[in-house]
C-alpha positions in Angstrom: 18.7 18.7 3.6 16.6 16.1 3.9 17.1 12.7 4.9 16.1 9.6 2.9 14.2 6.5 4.2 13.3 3.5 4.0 10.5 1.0 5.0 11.6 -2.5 6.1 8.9 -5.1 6.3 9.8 -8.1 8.8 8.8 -11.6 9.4 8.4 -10.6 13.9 5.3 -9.4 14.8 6.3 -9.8 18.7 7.2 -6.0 19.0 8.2 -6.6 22.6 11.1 -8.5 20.7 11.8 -5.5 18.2 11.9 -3.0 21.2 14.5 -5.1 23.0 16.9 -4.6 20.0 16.7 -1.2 21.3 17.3 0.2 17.6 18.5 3.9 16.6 17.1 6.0 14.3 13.9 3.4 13.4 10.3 4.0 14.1 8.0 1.2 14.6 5.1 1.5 12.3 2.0 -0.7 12.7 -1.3 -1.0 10.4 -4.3 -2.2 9.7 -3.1 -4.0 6.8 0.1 -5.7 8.2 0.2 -8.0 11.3 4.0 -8.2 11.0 6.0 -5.1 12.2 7.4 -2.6 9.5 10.6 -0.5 10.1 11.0 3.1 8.8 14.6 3.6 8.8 16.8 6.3 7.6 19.5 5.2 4.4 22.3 6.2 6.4 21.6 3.6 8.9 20.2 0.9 7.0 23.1 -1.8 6.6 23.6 -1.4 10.6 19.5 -2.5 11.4 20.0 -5.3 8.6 22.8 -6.4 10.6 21.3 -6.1 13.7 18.3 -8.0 12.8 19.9 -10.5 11.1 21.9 -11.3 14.2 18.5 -11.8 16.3 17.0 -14.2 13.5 14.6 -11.5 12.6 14.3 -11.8 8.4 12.9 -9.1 6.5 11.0 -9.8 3.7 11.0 -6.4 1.7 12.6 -2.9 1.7 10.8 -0.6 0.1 10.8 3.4 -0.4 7.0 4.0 0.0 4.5 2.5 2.5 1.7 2.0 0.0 4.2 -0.6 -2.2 4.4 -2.4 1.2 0.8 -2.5 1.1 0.2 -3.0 -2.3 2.2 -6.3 -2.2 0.7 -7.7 1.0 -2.7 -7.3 -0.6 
């Protein structure tokens, strides 16, 4: 079964800061068209990283399904 995900875009884009948080099930995504950090998480996990970030002032400023409405927007 497959597992659904989804993109968070953040206001840090220290990603010694993000790797301290030492998050589960995230990956740390990084491109050309975003200086800030973007999180792919999986659903199941999502209210625990929104919590976790929101404890370390870290906002984030969209969740998204796809990585090209992420960069749709910031363009």
């Amino acid at each position: 079964m497959r597992v659904k995900q989804r993109y968070l875009l953040t206001d840090n884009d220290d990603l010694a800061n993000i790797k301290l948080l030492n998050l589960k099930n995230t990956r740390i995504i990084r491109n050309s068209f975003s200086k800030t950090i973007i999180l792919k998480v999986n659903l199941d996990y999502i209210q625990e990283i929104k919590q976790q970030l929101s404890s370390h002032n870290i906002q984030i400023l969209q969740v998204s399904g796809t990585l090209k409405s992420i960069k749709n927007k910031k363009n």
